[in-house]
C-alpha positions, 0 to 999 in steps of 0.5 A, a space after each residue: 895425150 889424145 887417144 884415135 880411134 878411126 873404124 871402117 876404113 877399108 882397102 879394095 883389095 883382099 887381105 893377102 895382097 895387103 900384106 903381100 904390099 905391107 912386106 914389100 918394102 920398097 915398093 910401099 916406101 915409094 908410094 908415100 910421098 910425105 917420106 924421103 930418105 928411108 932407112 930400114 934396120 932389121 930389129 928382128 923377123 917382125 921388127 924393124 926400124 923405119 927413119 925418115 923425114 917426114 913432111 908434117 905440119 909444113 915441112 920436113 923433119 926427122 922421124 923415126 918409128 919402131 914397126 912391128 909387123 903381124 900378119 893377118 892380124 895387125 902393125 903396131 908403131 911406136 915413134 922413137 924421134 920426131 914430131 910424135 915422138 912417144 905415141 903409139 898406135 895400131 893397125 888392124 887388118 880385117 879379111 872381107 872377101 874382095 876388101 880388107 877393113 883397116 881400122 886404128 887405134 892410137 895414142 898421140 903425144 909430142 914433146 915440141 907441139 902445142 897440144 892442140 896440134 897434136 891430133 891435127 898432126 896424127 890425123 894428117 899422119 893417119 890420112 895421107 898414110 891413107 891416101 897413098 897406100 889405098 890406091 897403091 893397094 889396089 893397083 897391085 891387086 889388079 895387076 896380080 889379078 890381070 896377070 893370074 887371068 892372063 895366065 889362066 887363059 893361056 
């Protein structure tokens, strides 16, 4: 087992537009690019299972996640198949004007990987999770915000 804590990190957008983003499915879908072949199925108004194959590691592979979603606060996600299977982890979202802060704190274990690749893999996880919503984030913030000036204007 190794236990995350990743603090600090922020996404350059407010926080109702993160999760105007977080909701919408599809579009949040497409901007990850170590996921292919989603599917969603409704567990309840906040739940929902999300399964995939995921590129970890090198390769692709099945995987499947428990997601539970609460706005403002935070996303919490449980891996029920896949590399990671059994680990748990939270997102938690903090309001800061023009930027949310984003910070982590989960529980990684895995049934097929040695345990030294455990926190390698859930960091590659945690960073290109990162690195495709971020920028994903904040041009849709722009465009909202372009479109409200735009129509302010006329």
């Amino acid at each position: 087992m190794v236990y995350i804590k990743d603090e600090g990190s922020e996404f350059d957008a407010p926080i109702d537009d993160v999760w105007k983003y977080l909701d919408d499915g599809d579009a949040h879908d497409a901007a990850h690019k170590t996921s292919r072949n989603p599917k969603f199925e409704k567990v309840s108004d906040i739940t929902f299972i999300y399964s995939s194959e995921r590129y970890l590691r090198g390769k692709w592979t099945p995987d499947s996640i428990r997601m539970t979603m609460l706005p403002p606060v935070a996303v919490a996600i449980e891996w029920l198949d896949g590399l990671l299977t059994g680990s748990k982890l939270v997102y938690v979202y903090k309001p800061k004007g023009e930027k949310t802060g984003i910070d982590v704190y989960g529980e990684f274990v895995s049934k097929t990987l040695p345990p030294t690749e455990v926190e390698a893999t859930a960091r590659e996880f945690l960073e290109s999770e990162f690195r495709d919503d971020a920028p994903a984030v904040r041009a849709r913030y722009l465009k909202v915000k372009e479109t409200t000036k735009a129509s302010s204007r006329g």
